[in-house]
ZARODREN-754678 format. One line per 8 residues: for each residue x negated, z, y of N, C-alpha, C. Coordinates in Angstrom, 3 decimals. Last residue first. Layout:
N
X/Z/Y/X/Z/Y/X/Z/Y | ...
//
This chain:
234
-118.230/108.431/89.854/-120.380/108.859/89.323/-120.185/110.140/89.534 | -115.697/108.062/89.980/-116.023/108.105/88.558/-117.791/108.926/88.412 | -115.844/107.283/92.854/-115.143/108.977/92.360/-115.905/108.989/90.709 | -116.881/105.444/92.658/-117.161/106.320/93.945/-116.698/107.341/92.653 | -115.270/103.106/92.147/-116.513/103.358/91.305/-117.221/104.752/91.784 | -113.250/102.930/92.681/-113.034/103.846/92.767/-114.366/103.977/91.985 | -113.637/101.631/96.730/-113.772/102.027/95.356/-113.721/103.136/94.433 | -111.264/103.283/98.918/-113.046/103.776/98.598/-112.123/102.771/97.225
-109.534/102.582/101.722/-109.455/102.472/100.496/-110.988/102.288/99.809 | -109.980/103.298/104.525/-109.410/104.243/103.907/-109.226/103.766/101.987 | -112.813/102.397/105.937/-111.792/101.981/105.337/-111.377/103.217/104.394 | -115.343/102.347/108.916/-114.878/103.039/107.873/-113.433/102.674/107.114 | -117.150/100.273/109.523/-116.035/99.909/109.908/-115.184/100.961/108.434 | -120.704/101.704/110.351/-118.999/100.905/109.663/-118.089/100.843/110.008 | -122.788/100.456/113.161/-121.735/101.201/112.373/-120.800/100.559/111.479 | -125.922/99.582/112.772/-124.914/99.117/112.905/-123.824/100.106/112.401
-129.298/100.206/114.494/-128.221/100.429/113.674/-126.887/99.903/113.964 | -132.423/101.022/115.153/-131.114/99.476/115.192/-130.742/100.331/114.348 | -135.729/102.213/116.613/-134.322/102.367/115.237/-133.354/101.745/116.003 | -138.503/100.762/117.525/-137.351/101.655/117.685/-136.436/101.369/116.621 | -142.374/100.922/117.863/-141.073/100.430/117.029/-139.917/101.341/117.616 | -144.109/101.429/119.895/-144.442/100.244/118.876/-143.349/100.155/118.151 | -144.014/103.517/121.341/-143.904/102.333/122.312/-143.776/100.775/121.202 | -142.655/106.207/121.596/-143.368/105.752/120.482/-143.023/103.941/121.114
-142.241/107.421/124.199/-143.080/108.266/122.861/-143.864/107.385/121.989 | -141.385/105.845/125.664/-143.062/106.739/126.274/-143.203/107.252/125.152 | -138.926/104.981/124.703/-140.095/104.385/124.404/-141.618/104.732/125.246 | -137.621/107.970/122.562/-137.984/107.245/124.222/-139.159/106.163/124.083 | -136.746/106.648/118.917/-137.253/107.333/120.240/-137.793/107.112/121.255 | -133.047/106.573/118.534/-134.481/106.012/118.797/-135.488/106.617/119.220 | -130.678/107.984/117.792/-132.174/108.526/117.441/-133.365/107.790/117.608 | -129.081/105.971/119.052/-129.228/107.165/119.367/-130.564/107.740/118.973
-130.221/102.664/118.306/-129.427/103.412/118.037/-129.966/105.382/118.952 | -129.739/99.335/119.160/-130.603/100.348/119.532/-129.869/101.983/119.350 | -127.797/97.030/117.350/-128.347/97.556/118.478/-129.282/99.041/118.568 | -126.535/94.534/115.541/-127.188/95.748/115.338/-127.830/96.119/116.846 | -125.803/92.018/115.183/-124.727/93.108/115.539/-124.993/94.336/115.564 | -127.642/90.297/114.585/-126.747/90.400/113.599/-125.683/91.778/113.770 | -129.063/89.875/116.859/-128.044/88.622/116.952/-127.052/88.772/115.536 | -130.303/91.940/116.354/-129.270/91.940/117.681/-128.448/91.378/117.249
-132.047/91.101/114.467/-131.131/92.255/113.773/-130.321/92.711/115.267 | -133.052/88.907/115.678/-132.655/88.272/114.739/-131.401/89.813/114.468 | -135.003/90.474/117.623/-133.621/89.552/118.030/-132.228/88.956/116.820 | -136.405/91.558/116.219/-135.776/92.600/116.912/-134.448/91.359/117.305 | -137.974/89.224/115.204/-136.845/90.398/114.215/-136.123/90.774/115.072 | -139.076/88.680/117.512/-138.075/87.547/116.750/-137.378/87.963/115.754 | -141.303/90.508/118.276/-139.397/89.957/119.284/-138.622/89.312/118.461 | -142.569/93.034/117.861/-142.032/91.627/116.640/-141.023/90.954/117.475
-143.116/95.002/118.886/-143.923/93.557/119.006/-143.434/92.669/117.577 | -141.890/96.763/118.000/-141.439/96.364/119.142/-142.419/94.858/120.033 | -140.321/97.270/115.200/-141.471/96.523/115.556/-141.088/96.124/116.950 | -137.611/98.492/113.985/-138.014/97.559/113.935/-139.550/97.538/114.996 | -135.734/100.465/110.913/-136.686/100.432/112.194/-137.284/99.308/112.287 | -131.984/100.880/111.071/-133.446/100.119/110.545/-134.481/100.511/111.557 | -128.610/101.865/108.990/-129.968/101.836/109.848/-131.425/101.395/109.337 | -125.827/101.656/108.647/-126.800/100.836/108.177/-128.058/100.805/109.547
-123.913/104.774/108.869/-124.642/103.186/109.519/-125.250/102.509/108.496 | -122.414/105.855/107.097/-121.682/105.899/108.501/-122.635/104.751/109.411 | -121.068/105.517/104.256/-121.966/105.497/105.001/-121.711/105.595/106.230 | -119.005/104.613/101.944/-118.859/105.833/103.209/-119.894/106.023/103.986 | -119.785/102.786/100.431/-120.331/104.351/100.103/-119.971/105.185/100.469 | -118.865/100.859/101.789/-118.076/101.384/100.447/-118.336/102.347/99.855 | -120.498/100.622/103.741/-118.912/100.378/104.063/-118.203/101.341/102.679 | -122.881/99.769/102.760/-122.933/101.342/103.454/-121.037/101.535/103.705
-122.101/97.729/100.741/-122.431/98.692/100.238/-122.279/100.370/101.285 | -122.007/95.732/103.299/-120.160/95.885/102.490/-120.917/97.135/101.616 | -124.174/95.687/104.635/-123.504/96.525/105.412/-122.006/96.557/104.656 | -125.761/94.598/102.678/-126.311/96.074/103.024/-124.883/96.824/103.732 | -125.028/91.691/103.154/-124.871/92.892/101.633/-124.827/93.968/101.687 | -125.235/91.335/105.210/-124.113/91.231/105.168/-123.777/92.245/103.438 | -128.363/91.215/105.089/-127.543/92.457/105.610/-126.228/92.512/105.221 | -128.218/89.126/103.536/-128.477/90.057/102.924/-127.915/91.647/103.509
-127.503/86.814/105.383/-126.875/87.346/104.146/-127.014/88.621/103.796 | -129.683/87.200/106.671/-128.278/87.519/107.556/-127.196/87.576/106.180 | -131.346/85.589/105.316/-131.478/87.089/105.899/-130.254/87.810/106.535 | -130.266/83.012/104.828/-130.338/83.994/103.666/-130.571/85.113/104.377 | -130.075/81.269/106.882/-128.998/82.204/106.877/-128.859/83.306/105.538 | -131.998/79.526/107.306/-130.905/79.299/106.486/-129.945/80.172/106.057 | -134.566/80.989/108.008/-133.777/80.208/109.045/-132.852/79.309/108.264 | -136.546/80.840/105.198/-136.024/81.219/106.331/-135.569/80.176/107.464
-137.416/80.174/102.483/-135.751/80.567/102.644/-135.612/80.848/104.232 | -140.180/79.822/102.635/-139.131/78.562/102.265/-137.523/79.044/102.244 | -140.772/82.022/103.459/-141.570/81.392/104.115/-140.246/79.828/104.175 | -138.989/84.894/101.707/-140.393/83.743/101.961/-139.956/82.482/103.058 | -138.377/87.651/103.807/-137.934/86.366/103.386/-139.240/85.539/103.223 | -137.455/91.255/104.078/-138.311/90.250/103.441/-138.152/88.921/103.215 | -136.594/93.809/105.223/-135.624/92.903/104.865/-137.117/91.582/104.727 | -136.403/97.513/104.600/-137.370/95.999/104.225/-136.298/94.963/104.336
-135.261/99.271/104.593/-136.199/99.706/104.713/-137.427/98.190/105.031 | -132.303/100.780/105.964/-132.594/99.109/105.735/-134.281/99.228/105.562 | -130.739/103.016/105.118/-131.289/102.880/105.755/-132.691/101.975/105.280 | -127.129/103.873/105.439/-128.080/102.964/103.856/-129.029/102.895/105.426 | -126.369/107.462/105.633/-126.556/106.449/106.211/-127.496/105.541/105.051 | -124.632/110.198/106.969/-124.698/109.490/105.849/-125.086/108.394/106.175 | -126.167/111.892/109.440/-125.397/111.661/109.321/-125.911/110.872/107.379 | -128.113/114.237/110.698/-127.190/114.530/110.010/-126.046/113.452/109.276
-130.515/112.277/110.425/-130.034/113.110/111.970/-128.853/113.659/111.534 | -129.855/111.245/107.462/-130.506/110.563/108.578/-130.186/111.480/109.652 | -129.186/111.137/103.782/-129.170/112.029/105.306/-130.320/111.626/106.459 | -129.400/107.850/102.411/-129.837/109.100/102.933/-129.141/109.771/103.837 | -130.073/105.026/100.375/-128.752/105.893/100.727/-129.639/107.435/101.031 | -131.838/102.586/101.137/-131.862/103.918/100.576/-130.507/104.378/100.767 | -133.784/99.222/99.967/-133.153/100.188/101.121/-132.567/101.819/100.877 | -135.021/96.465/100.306/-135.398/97.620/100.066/-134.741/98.496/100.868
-134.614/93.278/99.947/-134.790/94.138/100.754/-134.602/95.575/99.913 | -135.772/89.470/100.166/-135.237/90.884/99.088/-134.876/92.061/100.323 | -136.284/85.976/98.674/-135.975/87.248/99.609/-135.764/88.798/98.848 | -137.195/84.656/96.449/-136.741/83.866/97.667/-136.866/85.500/98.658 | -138.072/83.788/93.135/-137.801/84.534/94.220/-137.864/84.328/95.246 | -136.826/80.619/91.544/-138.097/81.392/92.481/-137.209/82.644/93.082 | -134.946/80.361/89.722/-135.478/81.452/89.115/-136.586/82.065/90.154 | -133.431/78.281/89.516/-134.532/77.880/89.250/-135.802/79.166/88.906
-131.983/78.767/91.998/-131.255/78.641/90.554/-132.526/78.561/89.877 | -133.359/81.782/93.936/-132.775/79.827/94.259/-132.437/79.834/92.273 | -132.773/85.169/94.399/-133.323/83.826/93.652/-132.772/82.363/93.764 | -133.373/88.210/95.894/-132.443/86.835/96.054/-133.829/85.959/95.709 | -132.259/91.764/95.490/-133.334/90.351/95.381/-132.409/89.528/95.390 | -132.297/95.200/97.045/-131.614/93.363/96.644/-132.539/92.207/96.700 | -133.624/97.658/95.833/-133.539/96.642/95.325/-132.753/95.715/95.247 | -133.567/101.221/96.629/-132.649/100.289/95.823/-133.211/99.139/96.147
-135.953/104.447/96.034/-135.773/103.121/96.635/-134.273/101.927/95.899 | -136.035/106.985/95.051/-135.179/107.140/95.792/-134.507/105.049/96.257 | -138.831/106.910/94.129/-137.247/106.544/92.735/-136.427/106.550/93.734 | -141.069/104.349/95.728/-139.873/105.960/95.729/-138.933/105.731/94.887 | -142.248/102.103/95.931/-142.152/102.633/94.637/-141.448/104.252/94.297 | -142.698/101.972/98.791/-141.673/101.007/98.080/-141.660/101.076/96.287 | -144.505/103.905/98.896/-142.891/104.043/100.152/-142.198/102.835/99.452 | -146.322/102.985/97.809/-145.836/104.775/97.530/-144.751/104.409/98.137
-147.376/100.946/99.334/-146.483/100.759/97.899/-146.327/102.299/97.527 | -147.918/101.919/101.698/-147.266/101.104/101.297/-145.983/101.130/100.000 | -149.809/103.715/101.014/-149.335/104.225/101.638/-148.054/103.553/101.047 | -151.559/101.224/99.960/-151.449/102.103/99.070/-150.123/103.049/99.895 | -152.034/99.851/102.756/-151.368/99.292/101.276/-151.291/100.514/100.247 | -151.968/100.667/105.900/-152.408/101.118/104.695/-151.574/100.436/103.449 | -152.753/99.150/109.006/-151.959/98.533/107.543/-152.398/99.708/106.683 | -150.864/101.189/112.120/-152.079/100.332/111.040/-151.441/100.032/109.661
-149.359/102.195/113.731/-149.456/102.055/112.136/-150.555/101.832/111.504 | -150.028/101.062/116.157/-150.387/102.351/115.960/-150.269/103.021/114.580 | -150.687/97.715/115.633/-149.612/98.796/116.520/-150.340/99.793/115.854 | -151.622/95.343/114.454/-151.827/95.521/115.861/-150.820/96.777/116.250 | -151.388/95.946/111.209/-152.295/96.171/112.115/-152.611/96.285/113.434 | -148.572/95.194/111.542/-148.717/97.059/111.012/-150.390/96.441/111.804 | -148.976/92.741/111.649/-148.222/93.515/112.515/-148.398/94.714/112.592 | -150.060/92.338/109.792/-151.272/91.492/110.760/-150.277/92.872/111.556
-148.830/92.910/106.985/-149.959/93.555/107.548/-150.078/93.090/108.792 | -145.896/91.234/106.397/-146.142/92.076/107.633/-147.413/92.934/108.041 | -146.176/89.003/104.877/-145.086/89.474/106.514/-146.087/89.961/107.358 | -147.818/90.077/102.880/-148.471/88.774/103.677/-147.473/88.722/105.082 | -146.740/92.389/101.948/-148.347/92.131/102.596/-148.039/91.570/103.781 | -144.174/91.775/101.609/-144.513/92.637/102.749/-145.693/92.432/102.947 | -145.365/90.289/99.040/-144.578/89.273/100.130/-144.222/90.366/101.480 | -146.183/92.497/97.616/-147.292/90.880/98.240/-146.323/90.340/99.331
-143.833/93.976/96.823/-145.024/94.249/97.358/-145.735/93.214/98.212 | -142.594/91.631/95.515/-142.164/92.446/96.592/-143.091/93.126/97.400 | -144.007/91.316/93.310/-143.843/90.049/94.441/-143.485/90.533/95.847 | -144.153/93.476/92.467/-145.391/93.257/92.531/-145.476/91.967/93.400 | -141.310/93.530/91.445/-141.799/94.648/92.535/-143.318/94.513/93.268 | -141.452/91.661/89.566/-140.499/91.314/90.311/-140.635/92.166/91.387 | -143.119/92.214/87.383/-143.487/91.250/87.956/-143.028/90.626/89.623 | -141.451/94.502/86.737/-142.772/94.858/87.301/-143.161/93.984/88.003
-137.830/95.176/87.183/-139.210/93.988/86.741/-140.383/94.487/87.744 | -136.548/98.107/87.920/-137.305/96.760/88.822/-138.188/96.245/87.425 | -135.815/100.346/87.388/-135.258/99.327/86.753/-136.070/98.193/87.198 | -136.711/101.836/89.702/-136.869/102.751/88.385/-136.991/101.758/87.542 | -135.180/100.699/92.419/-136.553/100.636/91.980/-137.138/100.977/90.523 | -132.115/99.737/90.987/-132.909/100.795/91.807/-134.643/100.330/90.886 | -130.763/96.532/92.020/-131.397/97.575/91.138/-132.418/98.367/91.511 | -129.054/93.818/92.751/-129.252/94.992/93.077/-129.650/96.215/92.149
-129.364/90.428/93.040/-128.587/91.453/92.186/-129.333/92.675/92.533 | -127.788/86.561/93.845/-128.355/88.317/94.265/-128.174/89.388/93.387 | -128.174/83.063/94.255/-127.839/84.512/93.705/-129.040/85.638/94.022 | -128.391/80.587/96.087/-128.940/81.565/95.967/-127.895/82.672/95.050 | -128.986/77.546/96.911/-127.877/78.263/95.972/-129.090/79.487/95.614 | -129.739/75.645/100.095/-129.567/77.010/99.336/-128.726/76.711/98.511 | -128.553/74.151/102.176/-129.890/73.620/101.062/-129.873/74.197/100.481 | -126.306/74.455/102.231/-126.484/73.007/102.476/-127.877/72.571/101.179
-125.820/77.185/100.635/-125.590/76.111/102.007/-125.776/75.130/101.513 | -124.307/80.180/98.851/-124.769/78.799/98.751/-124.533/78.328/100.381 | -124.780/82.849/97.340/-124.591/82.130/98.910/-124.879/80.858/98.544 | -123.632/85.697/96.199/-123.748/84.525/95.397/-123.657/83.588/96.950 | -122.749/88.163/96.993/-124.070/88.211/95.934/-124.421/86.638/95.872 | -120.221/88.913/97.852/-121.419/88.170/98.878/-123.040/88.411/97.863 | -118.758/89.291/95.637/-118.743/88.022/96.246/-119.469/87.753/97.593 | -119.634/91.641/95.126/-120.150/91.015/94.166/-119.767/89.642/94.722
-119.765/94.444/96.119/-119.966/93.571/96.888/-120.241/92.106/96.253 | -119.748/96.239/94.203/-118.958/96.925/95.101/-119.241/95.715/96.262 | -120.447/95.740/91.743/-119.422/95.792/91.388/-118.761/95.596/93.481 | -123.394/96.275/92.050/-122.686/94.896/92.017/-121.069/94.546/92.326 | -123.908/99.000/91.549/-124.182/98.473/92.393/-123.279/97.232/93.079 | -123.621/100.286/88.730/-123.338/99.086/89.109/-122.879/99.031/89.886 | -124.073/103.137/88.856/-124.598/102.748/87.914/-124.452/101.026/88.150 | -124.416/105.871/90.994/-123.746/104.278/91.142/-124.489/103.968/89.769
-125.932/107.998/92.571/-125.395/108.034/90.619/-124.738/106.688/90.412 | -126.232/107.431/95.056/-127.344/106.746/94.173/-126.885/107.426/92.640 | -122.959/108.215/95.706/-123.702/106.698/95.966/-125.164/106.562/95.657 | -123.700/110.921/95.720/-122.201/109.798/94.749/-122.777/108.159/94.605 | -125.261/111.660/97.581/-125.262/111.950/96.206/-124.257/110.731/94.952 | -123.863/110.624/99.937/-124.649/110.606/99.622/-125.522/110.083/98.266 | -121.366/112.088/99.974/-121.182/110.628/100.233/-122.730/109.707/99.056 | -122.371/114.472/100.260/-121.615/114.183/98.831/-121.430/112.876/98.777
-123.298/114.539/102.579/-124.442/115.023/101.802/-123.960/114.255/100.155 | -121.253/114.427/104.231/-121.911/113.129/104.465/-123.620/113.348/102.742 | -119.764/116.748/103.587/-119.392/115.336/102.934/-120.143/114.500/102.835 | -122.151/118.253/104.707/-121.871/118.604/103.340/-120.969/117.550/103.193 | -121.488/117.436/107.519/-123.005/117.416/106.503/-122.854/117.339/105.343 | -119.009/118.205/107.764/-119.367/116.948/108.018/-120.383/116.399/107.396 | -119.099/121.239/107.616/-118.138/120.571/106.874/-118.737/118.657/106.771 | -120.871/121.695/109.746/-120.782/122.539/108.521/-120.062/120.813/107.388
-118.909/121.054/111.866/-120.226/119.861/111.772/-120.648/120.269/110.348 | -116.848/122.500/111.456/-116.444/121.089/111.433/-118.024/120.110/111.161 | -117.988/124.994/112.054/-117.523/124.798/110.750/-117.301/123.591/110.445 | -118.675/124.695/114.931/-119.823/124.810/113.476/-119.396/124.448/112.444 | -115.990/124.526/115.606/-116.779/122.963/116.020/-118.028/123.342/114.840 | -114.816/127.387/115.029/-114.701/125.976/114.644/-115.722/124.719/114.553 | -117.083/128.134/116.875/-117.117/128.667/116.219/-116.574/127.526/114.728 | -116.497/127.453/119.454/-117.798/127.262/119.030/-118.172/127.732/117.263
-113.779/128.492/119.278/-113.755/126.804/119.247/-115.471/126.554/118.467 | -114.480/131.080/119.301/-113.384/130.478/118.463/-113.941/128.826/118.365 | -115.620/131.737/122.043/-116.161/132.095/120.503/-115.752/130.741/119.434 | -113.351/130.920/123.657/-114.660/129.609/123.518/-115.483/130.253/121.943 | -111.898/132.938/123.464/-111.563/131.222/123.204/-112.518/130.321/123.387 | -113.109/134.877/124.184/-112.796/134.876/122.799/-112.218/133.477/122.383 | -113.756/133.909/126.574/-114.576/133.819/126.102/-114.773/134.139/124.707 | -110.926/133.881/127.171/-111.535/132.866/127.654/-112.696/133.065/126.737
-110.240/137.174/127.220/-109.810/135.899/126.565/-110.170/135.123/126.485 | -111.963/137.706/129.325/-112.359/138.706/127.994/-111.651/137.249/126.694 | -110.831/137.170/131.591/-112.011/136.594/131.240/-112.728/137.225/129.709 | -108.622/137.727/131.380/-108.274/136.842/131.646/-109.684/136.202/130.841 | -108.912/140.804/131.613/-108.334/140.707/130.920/-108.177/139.073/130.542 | -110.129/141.038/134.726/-111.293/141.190/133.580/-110.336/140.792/131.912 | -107.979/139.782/135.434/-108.992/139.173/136.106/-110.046/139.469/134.801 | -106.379/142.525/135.723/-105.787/141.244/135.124/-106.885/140.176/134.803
-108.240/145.276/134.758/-107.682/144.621/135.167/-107.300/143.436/135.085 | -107.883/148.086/132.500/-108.542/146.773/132.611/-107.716/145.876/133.520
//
């Protein structure tokens, strides 16, 4: 065997190898991001892991927040939730390629898979909420923002920007790797609002010749080496 064929016999037992590694590493990556996952909807208190951005007060606002998987939801309290996506957002789901189905709807916001941040003024009105998931997303671990919802009388007071701020100390402490959303490409004033909150146009969007009516935002964590240890205990 000559030097040349001896050179190239190696080379391609050194790319085996690496291609070979790099499987085991993405192998390996799934299956944490899978355990990240799992760990984070056995959570039994939610609260624990962001409990000083639960509570916002401004100028005009005193708002409290509390977090519960759909399973646990006040009926009265999922049935507002429901109505208050109506009234957002049918006209929108109607002008795009969605269309409105309400039954569709409430199947996608009655998943046991679904979590539950609500926000109340002292007085007990419901004010906001959002709906969101801990999932495998394109392989990765991710809280994926399903609903961010504000009445009519909480907006433009910084309660929506709260709430992410909730979404994104939970995907932080789960190990999540984003906080992902899909947004409405005829909505400009969301799409701006989840810019102006540090969120941008993420990899798995799709080309907008495919799907011209919404794209996926996402924000990365700021991964931290110190996990709650509410993590290890579920």
């Amino acid at each position: 065997m000559g030097v040349s064929t001896k050179k190239k016999s190696q080379a391609s037992a050194n790319k085996s190898k690496e291609k070979r590694q790099a499987r085991k590493l993405e192998q390996r990556r799934i299956a944490d991001g899978m355990a990240h996952v799992t760990s984070a909807n056995k959570l039994k208190d939610m609260a624990t892991l962001c409990k000083e951005l639960l509570v916002y007060r401004s100028r005009e606002l005193e708002v409290d927040m509390y977090i519960q998987r759909v399973t646990d939801l006040d009926k009265n309290v999922l049935d507002w939730a429901i109505d208050l996506t109506e009234r957002n957002m049918k006209r929108l789901y109607e002008t795009c390629a969605w269309g409105w189905n309400r039954e569709r709807k409430i199947e996608e916001m009655t998943d046991d898979a679904a979590w539950y941040l609500i926000a109340k003024d002292q007085k007990d009105n419901l004010l906001a909420f959002s709906h969101f998931r801990f999932d495998m997303d394109f392989g990765d671990p991710v809280l994926y923002c399903y609903e961010v919802q504000v009445e009519a009388g909480g907006r433009r007071r910084g309660l929506g920007q709260q709430l992410l701020r909730v979404l994104e100390r939970l995907a932080l402490a789960t190990r999540m790797r984003f906080v992902r959303l899909t947004a409405l490409t005829h909505n400009p004033a969301a799409t701006a609002f989840f810019k102006a909150c540090g969120y941008s146009l993420d990899e798995t969007s799709p080309p907008k010749e495919e799907a011209s009516h919404y794209e996926i935002l996402s924000k990365a964590t700021e991964m931290e080496e110190d996990i709650p240890e509410e993590l290890d205990d579920a």
